[in-house]
C-alpha positions in Angstrom: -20.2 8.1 -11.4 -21.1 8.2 -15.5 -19.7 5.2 -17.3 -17.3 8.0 -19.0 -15.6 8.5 -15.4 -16.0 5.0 -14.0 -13.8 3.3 -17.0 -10.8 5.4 -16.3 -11.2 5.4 -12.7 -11.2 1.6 -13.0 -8.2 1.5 -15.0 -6.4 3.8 -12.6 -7.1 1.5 -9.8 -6.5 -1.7 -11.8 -2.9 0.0 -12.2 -2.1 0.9 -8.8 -3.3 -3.1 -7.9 -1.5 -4.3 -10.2 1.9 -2.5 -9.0 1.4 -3.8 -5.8 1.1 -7.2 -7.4 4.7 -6.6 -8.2 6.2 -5.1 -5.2 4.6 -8.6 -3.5 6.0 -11.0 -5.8 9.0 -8.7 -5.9 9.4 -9.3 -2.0 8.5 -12.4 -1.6 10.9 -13.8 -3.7 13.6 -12.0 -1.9 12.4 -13.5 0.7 13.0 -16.8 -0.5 16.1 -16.0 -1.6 17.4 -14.9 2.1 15.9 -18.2 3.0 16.3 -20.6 0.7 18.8 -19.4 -2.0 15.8 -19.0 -4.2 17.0 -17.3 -7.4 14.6 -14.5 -8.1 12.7 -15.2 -11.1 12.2 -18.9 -9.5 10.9 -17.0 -6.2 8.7 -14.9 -8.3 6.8 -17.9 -10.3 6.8 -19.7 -6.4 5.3 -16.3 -5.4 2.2 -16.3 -8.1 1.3 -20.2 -7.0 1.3 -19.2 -3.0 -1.2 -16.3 -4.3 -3.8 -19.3 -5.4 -2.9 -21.5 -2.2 -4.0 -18.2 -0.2 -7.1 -17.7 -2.6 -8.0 -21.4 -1.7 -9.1 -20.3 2.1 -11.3 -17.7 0.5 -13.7 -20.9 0.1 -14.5 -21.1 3.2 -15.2 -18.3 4.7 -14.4 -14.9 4.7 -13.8 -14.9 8.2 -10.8 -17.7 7.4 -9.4 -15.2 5.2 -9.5 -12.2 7.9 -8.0 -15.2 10.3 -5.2 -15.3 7.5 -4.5 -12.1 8.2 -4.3 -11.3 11.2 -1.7 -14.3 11.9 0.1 -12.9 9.4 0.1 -9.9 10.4 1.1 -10.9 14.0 4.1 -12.8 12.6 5.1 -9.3 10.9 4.7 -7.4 14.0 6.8 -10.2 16.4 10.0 -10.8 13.5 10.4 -6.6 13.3 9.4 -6.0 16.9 12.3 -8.6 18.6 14.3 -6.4 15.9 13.4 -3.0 17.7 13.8 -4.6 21.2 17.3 -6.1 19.8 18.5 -2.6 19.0 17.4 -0.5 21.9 16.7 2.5 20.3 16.8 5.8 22.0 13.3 6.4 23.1 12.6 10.0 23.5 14.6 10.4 19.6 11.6 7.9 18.9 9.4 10.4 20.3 10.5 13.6 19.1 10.7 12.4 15.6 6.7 11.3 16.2 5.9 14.4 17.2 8.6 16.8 15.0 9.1 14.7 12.1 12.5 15.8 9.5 12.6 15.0 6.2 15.9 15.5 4.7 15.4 16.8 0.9 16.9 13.6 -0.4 14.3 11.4 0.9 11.0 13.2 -0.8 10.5 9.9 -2.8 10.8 8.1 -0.1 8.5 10.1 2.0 5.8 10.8 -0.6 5.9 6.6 -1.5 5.5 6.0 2.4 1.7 7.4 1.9 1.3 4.7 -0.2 2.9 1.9 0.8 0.6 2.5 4.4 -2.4 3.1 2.8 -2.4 1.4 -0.5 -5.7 2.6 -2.7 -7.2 -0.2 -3.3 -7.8 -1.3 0.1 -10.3 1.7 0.7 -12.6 0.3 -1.6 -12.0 -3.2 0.0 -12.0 -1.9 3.5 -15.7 -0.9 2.5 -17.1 -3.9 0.8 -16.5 -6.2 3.6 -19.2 -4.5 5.9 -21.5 -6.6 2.8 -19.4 -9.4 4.1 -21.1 -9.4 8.1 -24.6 -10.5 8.7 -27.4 -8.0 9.0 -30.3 -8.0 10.6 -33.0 -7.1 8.0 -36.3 -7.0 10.4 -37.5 -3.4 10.1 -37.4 -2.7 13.9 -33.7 -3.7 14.2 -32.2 -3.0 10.6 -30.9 0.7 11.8 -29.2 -0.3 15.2 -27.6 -3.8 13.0 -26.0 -1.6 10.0 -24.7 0.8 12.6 -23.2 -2.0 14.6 -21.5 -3.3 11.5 -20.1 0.1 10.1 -18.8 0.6 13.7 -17.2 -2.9 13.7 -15.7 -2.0 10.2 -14.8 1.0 11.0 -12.7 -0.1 14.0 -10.8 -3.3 12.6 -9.8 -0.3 9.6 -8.5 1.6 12.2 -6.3 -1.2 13.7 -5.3 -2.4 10.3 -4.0 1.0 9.7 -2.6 1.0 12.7 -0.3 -2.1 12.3 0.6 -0.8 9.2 2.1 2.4 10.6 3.7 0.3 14.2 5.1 -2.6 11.5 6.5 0.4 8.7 7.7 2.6 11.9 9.4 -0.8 13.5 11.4 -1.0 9.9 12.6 2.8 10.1 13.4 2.7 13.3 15.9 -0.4 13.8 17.7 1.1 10.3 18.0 4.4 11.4 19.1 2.9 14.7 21.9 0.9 12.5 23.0 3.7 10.5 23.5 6.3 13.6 25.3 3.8 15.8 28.6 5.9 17.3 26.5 9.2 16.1 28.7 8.4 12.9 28.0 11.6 10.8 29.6 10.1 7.5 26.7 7.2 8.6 24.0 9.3 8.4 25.3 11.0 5.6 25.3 7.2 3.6 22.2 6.7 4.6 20.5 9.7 2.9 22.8 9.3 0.1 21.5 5.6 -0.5 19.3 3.7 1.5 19.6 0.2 1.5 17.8 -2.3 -0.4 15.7 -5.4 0.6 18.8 -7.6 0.3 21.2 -4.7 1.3 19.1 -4.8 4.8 19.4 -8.6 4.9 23.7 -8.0 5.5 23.0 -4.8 7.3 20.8 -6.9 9.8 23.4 -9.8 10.0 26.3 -7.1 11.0 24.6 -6.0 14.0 22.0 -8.6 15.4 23.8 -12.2 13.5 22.4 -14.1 11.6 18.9 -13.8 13.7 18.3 -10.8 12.2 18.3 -11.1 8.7 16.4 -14.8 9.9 13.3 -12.4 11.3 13.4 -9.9 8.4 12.7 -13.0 5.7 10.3 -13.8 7.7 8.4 -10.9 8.1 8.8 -10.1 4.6 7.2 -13.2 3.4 4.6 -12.9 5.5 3.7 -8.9 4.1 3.9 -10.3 0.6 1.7 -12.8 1.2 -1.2 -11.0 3.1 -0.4 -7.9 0.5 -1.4 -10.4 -2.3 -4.3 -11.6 -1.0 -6.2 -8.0 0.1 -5.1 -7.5 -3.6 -7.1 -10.1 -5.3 -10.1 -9.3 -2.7 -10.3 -5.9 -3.7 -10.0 -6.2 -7.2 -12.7 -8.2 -7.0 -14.8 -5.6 -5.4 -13.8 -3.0 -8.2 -14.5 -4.9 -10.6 -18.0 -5.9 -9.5 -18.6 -2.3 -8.5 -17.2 -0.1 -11.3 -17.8 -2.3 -13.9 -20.4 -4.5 -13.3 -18.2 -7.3 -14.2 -18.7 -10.6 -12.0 -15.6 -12.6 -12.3 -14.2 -16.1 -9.9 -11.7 -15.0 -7.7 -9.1 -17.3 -9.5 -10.3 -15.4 -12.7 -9.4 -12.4 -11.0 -5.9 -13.4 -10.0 -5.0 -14.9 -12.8 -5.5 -12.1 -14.9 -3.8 -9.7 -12.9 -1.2 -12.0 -12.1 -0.4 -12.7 -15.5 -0.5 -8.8 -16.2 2.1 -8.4 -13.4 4.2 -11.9 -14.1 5.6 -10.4 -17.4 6.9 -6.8 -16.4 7.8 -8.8 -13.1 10.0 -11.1 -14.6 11.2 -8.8 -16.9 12.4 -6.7 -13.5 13.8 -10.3 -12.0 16.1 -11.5 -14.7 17.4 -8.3 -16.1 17.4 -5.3 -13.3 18.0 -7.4 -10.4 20.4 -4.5 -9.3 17.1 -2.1 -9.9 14.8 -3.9 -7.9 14.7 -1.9 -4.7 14.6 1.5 -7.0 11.7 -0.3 -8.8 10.0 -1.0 -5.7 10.7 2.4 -4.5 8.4 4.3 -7.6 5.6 1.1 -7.4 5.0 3.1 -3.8 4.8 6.2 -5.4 2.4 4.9 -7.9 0.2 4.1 -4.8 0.3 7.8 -3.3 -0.2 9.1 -6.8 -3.5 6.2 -7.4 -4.3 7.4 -3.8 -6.8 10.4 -4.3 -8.6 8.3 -7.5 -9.8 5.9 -4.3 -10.4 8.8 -1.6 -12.2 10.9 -3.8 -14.9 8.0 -4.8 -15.1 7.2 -1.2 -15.8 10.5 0.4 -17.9 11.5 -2.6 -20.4 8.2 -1.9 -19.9 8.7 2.1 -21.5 11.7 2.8 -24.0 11.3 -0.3 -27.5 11.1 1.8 -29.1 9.4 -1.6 -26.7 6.3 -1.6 -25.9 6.6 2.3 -29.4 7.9 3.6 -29.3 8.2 7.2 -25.9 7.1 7.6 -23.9 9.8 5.9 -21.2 11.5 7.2 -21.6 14.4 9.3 -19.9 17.7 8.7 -16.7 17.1 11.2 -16.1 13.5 9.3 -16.6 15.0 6.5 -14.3 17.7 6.7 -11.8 15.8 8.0 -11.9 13.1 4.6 -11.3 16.2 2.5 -9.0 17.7 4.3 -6.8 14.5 4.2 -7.6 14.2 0.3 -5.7 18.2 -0.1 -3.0 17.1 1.8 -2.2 13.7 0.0 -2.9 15.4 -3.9 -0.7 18.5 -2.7 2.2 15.9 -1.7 1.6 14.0 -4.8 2.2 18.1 -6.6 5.0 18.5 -4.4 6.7 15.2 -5.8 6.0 15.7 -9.4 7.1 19.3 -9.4 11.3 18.5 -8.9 10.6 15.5 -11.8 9.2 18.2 -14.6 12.0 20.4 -13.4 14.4 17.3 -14.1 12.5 16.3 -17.2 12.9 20.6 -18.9 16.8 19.9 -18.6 16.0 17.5 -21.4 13.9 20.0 -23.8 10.9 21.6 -24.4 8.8 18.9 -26.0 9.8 16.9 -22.3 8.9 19.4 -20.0 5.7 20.4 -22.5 5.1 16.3 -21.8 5.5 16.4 -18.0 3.1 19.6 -17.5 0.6 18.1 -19.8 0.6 14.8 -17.3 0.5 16.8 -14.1 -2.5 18.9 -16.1 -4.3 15.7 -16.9 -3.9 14.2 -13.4 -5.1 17.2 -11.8 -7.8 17.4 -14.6 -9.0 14.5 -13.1 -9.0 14.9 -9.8 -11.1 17.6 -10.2 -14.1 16.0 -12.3 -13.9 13.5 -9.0 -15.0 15.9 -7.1 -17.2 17.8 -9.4 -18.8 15.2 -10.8 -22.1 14.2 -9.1 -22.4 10.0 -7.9 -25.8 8.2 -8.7 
């Protein structure tokens, strides 16, 4: 893209990393608060020195990093799976929920936030710079079948990330929703779409039907999101910053300045809206879904370009699937931004003139994204 689009695409995504700097810190230090007594504020300074411990593997290797990872992410998947296999949920409800999913009106946010909180923007553009990170074979006879061997390998560990991150945020609904609809308790349900419990709130929830295992296991797991979370962070800020910007910047560079962007509204947060945290958290995800298309867009734009791509553009069926997706996730994003204005006329006509003119300007640049021509 033109510098003019590039700078405020960069500051877009910069945003939507920088939330999820929060939400980690945010959860990590309730996490060491389940399992130490960790006050929050404390958790969340103990939070921002674990980020540079992780950093530290980055040295050698990338390939540590990735190893990082994916023992983190198995530690997620066995703390909330024992959960699922602790409360024996009803299987085909499982099922039919899968396949005919209900969203009660009350639960939008929620719903629209869950886009987000799967398939966080900034890990698009990191998803794509690590096929730099595997060794190609440059000899001309062999250069074609080695790049398609790496895209395919990308491609497939981005499918299984995405994967865990659906099984790990599907394991989390299903052993609450299990909680709440013990006894088919109608007053229950009706609770639960009232008010959903917070991270802590969970934590007692847990501890009233599996002991004190159960709040044990969702520490854990939590921990151990906040602390992979941080890390693809820092990685793909990186990447954005290199690529948009042409800005080349250490790693710790990197995370200290958006850690130090994030400590101050974080702590802010931590000291004096500790009741607020959960409700914070909830709109960071929506700030993902809403940064969402301002990644997509970029990426489908240079995947099926045949003069960055050449050969290895996307094909028609690829390519109409990626756009597809894109509609889908910006008409959510409408659909969630439409009840707000509504809220926001109740408080006058310079408010709602305000809203509109934000939804105008978000659409307004959604659609120079895809108008706009990539060199």
């Amino acid at each position: 893209y033109a510098r003019s689009i590039r700078i405020p695409l960069w500051l877009v995504c910069e945003l939507a990393i920088i939330g999820s700097d929060i939400q980690e810190s945010i959860g990590t230090a309730i996490a060491l608060y389940l399992l130490f007594g960790v006050q929050i504020w404390a958790g969340i300074l103990v939070a921002a020195l674990l980020s540079y411990v992780i950093l530290g593997i980055q040295r050698f290797g990338a390939r540590k990093v990735e190893a990082l990872f994916i023992a983190m992410i198995a530690i997620m998947c066995a703390c909330f799976g024992v959960e699922v296999f602790m409360s024996s949920p009803d299987v085909r409800e499982i099922t039919k929920g899968l396949l005919i999913p209900r969203i009660p009106a009350s639960a939008t946010v929620q719903a629209v936030g869950i886009v987000g909180a799967v398939i966080m923007p900034h890990n698009l553009f990191l998803h794509s710079a690590l096929v730099g990170t595997r060794r190609i074979k440059r000899a001309a006879d062999v250069r074609h079948a080695s790049i398609r061997e790496a895209n395919f390998y990308t491609t497939l560990e981005s499918g299984v990330a995405l994967l865990f991150s659906f099984a790990i945020n599907a394991t989390i609904m299903i052993v609450f929703a299990d909680i709440y609809s013990r006894g088919n308790s109608a007053k229950s349900v009706h609770m639960a779409e009232q008010h959903l419990p917070g991270l802590v709130e969970a934590a007692d929830l847990l501890r009233g039907a599996f002991g004190d295992l159960g709040p044990l296991l969702w520490a854990i797991g939590l921990l151990s999101s906040g602390q992979s979370s941080t890390a693809t962070g820092t990685m793909a800020g990186q990447y954005l910053m290199e690529g948009m910007m042409r800005l080349r910047a250490s790693p710790w560079l990197r995370l200290f300045i958006s850690r130090s962007t994030s400590l101050v509204p974080t702590m802010l947060v931590g000291v004096l809206f500790t009741s607020r945290l959960d409700q914070f958290d909830e709109w960071l995800n929506v700030l993902q879904s809403l940064a969402l298309p301002f990644a997509l867009i970029p990426t489908l734009k240079l995947a099926q370009s045949s003069h960055v791509m050449s050969e290895f553009a996307v094909g028609p069926r690829w390519r109409a699937f990626g756009w597809l997706a894109a509609a889908v996730i910006i008409a959510l994003n409408v659909y969630l931004l439409l009840p707000l204005i509504v809220d926001l006329a109740s408080y006058g006509v310079a408010a709602a003139c305000m809203a509109l003119a934000l939804l105008g300007m978000y659409l307004l640049f959604v659609y120079i994204l895809v108008a706009s021509k990539v060199e």
